[in-house]
C-alpha positions in Angstrom: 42.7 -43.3 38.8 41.4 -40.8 36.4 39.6 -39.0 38.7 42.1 -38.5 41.5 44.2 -37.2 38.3 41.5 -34.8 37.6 41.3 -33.9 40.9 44.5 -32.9 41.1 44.7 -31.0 38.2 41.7 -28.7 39.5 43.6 -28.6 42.9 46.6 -27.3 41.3 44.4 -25.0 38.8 42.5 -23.4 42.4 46.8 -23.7 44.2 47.5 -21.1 41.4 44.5 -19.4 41.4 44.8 -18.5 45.0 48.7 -17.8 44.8 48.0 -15.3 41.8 45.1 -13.4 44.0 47.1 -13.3 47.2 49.8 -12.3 44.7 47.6 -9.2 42.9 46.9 -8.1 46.4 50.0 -7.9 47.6 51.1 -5.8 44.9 47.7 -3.4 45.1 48.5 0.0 46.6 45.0 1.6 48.5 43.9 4.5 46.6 44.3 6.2 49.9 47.4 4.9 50.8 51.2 6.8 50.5 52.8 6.6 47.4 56.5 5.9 48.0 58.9 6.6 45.4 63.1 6.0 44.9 65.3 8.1 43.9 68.6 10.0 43.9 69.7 13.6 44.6 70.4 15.3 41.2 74.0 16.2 40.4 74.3 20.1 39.5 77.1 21.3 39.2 78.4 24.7 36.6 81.8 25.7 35.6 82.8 28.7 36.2 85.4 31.1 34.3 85.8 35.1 33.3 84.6 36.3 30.3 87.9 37.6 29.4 91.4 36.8 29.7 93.7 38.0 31.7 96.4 37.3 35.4 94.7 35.8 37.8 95.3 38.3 40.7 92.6 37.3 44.0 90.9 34.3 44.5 88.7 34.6 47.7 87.3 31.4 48.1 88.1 27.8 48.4 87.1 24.5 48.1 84.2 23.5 50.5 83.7 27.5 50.9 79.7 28.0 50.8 79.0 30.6 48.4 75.7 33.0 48.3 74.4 34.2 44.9 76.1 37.5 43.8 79.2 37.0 45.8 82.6 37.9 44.5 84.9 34.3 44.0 88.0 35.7 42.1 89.6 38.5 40.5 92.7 39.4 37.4 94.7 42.2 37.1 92.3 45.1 36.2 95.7 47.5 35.4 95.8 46.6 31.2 91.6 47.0 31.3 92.1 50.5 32.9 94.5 51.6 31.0 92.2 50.6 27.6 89.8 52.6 29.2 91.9 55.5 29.6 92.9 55.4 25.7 90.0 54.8 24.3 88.1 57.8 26.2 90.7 59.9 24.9 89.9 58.7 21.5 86.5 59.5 22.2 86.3 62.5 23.5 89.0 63.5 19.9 85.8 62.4 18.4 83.4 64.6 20.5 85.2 67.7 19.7 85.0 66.9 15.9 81.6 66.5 15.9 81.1 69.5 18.0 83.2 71.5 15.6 81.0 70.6 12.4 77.7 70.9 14.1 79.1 74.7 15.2 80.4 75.6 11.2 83.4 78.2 10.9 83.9 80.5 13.1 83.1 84.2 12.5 86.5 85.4 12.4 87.5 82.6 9.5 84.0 83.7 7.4 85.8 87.2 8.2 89.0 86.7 6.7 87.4 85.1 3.5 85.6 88.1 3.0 88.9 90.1 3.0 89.6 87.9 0.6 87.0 88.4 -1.6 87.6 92.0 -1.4 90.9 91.7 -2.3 90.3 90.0 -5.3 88.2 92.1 -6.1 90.7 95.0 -6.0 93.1 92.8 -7.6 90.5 92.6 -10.7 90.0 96.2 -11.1 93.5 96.9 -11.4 94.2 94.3 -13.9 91.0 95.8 -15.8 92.6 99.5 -16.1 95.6 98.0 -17.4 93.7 96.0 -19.9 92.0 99.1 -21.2 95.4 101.2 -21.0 96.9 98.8 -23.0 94.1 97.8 -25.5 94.5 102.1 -26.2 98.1 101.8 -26.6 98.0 99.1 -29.3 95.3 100.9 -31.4 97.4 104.5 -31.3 100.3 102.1 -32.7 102.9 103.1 -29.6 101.6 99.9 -27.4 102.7 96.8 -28.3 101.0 93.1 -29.3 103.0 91.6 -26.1 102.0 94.4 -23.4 98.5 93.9 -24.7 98.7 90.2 -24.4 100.1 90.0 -20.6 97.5 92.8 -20.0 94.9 90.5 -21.2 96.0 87.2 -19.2 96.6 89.2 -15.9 93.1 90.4 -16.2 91.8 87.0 -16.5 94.3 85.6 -13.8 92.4 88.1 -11.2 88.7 87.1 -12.2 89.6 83.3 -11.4 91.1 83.9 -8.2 88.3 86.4 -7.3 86.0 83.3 -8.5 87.7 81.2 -6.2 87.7 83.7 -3.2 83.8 83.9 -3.8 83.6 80.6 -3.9 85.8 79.6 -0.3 83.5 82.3 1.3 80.4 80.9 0.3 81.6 77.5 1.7 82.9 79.3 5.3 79.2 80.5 5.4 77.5 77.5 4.4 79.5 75.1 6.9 80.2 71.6 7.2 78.1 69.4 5.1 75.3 67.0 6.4 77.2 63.8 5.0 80.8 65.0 7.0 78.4 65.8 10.1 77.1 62.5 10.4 79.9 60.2 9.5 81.6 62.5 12.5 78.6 61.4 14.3 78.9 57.9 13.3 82.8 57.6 14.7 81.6 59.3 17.8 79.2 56.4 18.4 81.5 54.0 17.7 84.3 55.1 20.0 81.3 55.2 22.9 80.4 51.5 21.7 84.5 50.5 22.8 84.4 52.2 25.8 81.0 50.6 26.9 82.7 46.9 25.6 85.6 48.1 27.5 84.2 49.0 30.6 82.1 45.9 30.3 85.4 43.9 29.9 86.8 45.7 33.4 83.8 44.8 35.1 84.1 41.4 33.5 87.5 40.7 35.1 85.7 39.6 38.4 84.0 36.2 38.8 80.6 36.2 40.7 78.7 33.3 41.9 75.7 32.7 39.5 73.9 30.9 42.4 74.1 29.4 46.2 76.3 26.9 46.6 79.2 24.9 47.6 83.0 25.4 45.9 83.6 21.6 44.6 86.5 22.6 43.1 89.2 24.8 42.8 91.1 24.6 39.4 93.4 27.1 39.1 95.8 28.9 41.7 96.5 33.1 41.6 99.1 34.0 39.5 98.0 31.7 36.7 97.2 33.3 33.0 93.5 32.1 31.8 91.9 32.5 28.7 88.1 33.6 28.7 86.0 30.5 29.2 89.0 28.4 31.2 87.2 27.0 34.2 88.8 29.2 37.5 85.8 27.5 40.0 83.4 24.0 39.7 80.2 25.3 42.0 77.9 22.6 43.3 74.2 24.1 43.1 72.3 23.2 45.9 69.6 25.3 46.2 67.1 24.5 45.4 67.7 20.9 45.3 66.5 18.4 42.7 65.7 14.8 43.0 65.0 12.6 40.3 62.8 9.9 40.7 60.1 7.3 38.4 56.5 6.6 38.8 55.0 3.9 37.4 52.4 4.6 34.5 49.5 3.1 37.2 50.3 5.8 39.5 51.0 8.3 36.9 47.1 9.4 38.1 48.0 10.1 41.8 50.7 12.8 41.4 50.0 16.2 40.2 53.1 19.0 39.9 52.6 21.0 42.8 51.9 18.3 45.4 53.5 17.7 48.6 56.0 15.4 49.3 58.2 14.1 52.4 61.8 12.9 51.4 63.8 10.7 54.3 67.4 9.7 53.9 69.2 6.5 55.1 70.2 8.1 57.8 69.0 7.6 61.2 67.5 10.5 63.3 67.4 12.7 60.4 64.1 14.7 60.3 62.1 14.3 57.4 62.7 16.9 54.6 59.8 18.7 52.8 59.3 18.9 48.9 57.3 18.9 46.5 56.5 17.4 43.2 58.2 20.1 40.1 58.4 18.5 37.0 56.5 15.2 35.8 57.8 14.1 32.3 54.9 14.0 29.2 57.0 11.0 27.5 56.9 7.3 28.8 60.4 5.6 29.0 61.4 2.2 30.4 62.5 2.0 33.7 66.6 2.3 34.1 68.1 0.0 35.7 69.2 2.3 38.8 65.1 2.7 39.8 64.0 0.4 42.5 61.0 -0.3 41.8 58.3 -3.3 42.4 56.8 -4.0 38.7 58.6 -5.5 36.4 61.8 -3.9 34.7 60.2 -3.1 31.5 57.2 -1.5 33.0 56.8 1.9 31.6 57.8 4.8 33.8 57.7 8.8 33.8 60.7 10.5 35.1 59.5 13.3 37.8 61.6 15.7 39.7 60.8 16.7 43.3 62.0 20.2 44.4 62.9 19.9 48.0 63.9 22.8 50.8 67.2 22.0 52.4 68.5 25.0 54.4 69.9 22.7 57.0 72.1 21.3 53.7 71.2 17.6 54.6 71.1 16.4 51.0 74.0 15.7 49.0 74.3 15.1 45.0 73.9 11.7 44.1 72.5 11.0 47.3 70.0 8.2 47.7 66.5 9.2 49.1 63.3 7.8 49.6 60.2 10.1 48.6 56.4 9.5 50.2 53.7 11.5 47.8 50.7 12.5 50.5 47.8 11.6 48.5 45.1 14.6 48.7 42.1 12.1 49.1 43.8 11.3 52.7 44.0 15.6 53.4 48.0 14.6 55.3 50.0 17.4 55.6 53.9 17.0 55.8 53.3 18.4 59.5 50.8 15.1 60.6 53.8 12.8 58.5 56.6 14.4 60.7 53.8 14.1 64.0 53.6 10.0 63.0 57.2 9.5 62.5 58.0 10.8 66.1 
């Protein structure tokens, strides 16, 4: 009785034994063999809005619309941002004449009439000198008086200031403008060509260009309406290139390389195979999400990869589903012998 226990129990042992095994090999991918991956079509999608506010006045595309990068999507009322422009050149070129003036100094014919001026004074100086002298005489003879002398004395005086002052209005017609007024002119003259650039920038701001190719998801705002710089006017739907996210597990992690080709086929039947290739691998382990299909265990460790596939026909769609086969480089496939077995 104890023996047909024990032999039983080593039966059992050798059942197992042999279940694991056929198990182990089951679940062994050939060095050689395709690595087939799940995933799912990234979703890519950007808001789009003007820089500035303003009336929206032309939207030329609509929802579905394919867009190519560069191309014009909507338009506001440009008449306010013209009109800034207008004003603020004429400030500027106020500004420009300034400058030019200082830079120039007084013109010849103001340096001229400060001369005159000078001279004048200086006429008006010897005069009051004579009578000075006439009168000083006067008192001393005793038929002049204290009060003539006096006013003789302060008119003199009067015309040696003013002649001062002439001399010194002359010297500053000849010596110009000074350095400091000259280059605070120059300074406002730079800042009213920094407004007009910022508002030239602002007209050419006030249309809305596509950033990339795409497709028009949706469209949020209708012509007419007022926005406010940032409000989303367009959601674009990148899809080129196209990105697919996807898991390998960490014993694979040695047979795919950034760079390497890949062939991606959809659930649908009779579509050709799609070519791709390997982008992005991640350098950080995670554990696998729930979404990933995959054959080990759900808390095997996993590195997120994205594929980079070409799509001109537009067959992929965000969020889409796909299945992924990496062409090992030890087997030397192409994507062209894939496509060749698949017919």
């Amino acid at each position: 009785m104890a023996n047909t226990s024990t032999r039983l129990i080593v039966l059992a042992i050798a059942g197992l034994a042999a279940a694991g095994g056929v198990w182990w090999w089951a679940h062994q991918t050939a060095p050689n063999s395709d690595l087939v991956l799940q995933g799912n079509v990234e979703v890519r999608q950007v808001n789009l809005g003007f820089k500035v506010g303003g009336r929206l006045q032309v939207l030329d595309v609509d929802e579905g619309d394919a867009v190519t990068a560069g191309q014009r999507l909507a338009s506001l009322d440009k008449v306010y941002f013209a009109d800034a422009i207008a004003q603020i050149k004429a400030q500027r070129d106020q500004l420009k004449a300034n400058l030019a003036k200082m830079e120039a100094g007084n013109r010849p014919e103001e340096i001229a009439q400060a001369e005159a001026a000078v001279a004048e004074r200086e006429s008006a100086v010897e005069n009051a000198k004579i009578t000075l002298s006439r009168a000083e005489k006067l008192l001393k003879s005793a038929t002049g008086t204290q009060k003539a002398y006096d006013d003789a004395l302060a008119a003199h005086t009067q015309a040696e200031a003013q002649l001062n002052s002439a001399r010194q209005g002359l010297g500053l017609m000849r010596a110009g403008f000074r350095k400091e007024d000259i280059e605070a002119a120059r300074a406002q003259l730079a800042n009213g060509e920094a407004a007009l650039q910022i508002s030239e920038r602002q007209l050419a701001d006030a249309e809305l260009f596509a950033p990339n190719a795409g497709i028009i998801l949706t469209r949020v705002r209708e012509a007419g309406a007022i926005v406010n710089p940032g409000e989303t006017v367009f959601v674009l739907s990148l899809t080129s290139p196209v990105w697919i996210r996807t898991y390998v597990s960490e014993v694979d992690l040695g047979r795919v390389a950034p760079g390497q080709e890949v062939s991606i086929r959809t659930d649908t039947p009779g579509v050709p195979l799609i070519k791709g290739r390997i982008g992005f691998i991640s350098t950080t382990a995670e554990f696998t999400p729930k979404t990933v299909e995959t054959r080990e265990l759900r808390t095997a460790l996993v590195y997120r990869m994205r594929l980079v596939a070409d799509d001109p026909a537009g067959v992929l769609r965000q969020g889409m589903p796909v299945t992924a086969t990496v062409l090992p480089t030890a087997a030397k496939k192409t994507f062209g012998d894939l496509q060749t077995s698949e017919k």
